[in-house]
C-alpha positions as a Markdown table, in Angstrom:
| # | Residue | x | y | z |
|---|---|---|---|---|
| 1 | Unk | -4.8 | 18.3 | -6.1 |
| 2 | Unk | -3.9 | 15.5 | -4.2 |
| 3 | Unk | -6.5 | 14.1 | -1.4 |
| 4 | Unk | -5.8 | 13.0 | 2.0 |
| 5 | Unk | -7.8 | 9.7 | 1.6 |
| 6 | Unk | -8.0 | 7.3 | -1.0 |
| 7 | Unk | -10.6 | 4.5 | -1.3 |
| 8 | Unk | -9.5 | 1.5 | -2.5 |
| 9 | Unk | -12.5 | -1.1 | -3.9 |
| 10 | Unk | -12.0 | -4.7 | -3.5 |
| 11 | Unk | -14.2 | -7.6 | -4.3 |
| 12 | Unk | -18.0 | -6.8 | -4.7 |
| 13 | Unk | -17.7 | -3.8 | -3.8 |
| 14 | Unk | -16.2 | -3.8 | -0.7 |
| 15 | Unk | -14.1 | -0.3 | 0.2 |
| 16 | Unk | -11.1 | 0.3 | 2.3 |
| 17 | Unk | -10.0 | 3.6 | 3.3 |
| 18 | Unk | -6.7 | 4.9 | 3.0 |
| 19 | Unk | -4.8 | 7.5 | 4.3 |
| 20 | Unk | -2.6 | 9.3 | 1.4 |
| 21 | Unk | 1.3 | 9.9 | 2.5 |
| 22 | Unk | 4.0 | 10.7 | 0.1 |
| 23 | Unk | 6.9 | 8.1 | 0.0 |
| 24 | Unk | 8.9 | 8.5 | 2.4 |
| 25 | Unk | 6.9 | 9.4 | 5.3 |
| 26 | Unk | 8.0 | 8.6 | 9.0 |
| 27 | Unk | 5.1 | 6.0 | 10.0 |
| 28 | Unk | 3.9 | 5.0 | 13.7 |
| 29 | Unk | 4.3 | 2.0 | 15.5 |
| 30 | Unk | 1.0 | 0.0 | 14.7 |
| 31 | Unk | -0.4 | -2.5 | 12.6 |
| 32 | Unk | -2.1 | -2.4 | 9.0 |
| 33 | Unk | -2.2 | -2.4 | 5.6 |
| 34 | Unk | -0.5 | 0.0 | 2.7 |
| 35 | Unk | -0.2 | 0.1 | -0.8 |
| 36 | Unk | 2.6 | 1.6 | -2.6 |
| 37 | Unk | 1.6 | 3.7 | -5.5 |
| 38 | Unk | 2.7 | 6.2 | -8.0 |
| 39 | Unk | 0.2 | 8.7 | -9.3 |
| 40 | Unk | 0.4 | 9.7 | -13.1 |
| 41 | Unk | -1.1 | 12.7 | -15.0 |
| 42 | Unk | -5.2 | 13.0 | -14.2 |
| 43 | Unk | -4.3 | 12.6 | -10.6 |
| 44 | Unk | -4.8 | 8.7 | -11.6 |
| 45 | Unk | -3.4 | 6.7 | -8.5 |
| 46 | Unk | -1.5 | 3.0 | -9.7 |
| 47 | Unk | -0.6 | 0.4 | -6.8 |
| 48 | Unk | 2.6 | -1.0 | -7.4 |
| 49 | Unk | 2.4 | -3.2 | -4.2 |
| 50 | Unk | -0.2 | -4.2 | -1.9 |
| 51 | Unk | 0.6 | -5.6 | 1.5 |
| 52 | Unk | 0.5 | -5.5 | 5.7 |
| 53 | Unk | 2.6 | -5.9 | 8.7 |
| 54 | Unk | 2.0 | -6.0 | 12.3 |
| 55 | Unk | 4.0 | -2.8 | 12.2 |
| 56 | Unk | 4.0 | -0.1 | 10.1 |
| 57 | Unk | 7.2 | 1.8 | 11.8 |
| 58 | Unk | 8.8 | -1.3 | 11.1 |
| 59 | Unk | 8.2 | -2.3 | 7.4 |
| 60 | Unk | 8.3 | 1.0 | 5.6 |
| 61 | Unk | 10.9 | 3.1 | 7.4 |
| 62 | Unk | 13.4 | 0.6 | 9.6 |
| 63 | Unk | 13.7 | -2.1 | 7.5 |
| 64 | Unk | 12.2 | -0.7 | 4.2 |
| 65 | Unk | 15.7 | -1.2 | 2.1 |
| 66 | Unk | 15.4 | -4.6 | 2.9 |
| 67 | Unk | 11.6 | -5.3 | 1.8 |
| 68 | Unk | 12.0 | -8.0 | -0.8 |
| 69 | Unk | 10.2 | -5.9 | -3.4 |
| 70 | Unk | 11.9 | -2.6 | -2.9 |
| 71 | Unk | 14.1 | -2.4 | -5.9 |
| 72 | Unk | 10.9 | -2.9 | -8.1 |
| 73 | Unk | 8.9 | -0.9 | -6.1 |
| 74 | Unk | 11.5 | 1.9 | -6.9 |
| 75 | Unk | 11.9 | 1.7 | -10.8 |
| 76 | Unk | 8.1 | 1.3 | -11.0 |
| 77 | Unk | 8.3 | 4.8 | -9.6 |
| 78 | Unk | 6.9 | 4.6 | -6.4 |
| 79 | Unk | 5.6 | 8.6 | -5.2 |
| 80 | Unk | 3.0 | 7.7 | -2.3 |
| 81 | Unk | 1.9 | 5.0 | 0.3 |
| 82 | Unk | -1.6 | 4.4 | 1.3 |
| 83 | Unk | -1.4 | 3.2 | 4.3 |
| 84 | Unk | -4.4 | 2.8 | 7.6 |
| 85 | Unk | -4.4 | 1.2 | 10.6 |
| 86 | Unk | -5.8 | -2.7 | 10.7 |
| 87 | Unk | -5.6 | -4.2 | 14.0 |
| 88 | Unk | -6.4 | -8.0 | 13.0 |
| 89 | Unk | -4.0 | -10.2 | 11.2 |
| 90 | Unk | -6.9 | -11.9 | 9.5 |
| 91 | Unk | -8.7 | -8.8 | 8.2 |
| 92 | Unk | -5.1 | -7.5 | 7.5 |
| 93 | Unk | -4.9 | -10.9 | 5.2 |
| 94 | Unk | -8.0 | -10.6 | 3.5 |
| 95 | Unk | -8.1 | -7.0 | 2.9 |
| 96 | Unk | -4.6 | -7.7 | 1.2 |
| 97 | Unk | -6.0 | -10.7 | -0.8 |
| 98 | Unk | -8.7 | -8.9 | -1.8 |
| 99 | Unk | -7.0 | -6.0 | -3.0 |
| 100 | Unk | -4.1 | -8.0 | -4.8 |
| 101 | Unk | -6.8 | -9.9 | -6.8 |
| 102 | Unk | -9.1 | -6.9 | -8.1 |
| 103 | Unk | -5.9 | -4.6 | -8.8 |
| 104 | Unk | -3.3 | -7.1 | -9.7 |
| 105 | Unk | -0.1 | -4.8 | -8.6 |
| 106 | Unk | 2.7 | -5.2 | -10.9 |
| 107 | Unk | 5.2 | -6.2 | -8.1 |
| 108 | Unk | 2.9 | -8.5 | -6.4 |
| 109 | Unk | 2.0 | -10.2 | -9.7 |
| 110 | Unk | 5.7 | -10.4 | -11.3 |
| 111 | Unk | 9.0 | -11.9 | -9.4 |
């Protein structure tokens, strides 16, 4: 079974929660951060990308075909987004940052 929330753990043990959508969800108009993942057998979750926008609405439904990691995302085989609210640019930033470096996503890590 798949949970609603997902807790990603950065650097010394800092935690972010996550909201659990699948891909393809119709997000709101706000700012934060999201991870694209895939989930494989176990109910294991993988991010494939790890990033944040000033809009959600914006970046992963309006212009999603043109996010410059899109194509990779896809063949990765992309099934969810994590995604929450962030209101700050610079905790958007570092919570990004921090995330990136402790789970190394395959399309933030490879061009």
């Amino acid at each position: 079974m798949i949970s609603d929330t997902m807790i990603w753990s950065g650097n010394l043990g800092k935690e972010y929660k996550y909201f659990v959508y699948r891909y393809g969800h119709f997000f709101d108009r706000m700012p934060g951060n999201y991870v694209f993942t895939k989930i494989i057998e176990g109910g294991v979750w993988i991010p494939l990308f790890i990033g944040h926008t000033f809009d959600l609405y914006y970046d992963l439904n309006e212009s999603l075909m043109v996010h410059p990691k899109i194509v990779q995302i896809v063949n990765e085989g992309v099934t969810h987004i994590h995604a929450h609210i962030n209101e700050s640019l610079r905790d958007r930033e570092e919570e990004a940052t921090d995330l990136i470096g402790v789970w190394q996503p395959v399309c933030n890590i490879r061009s």
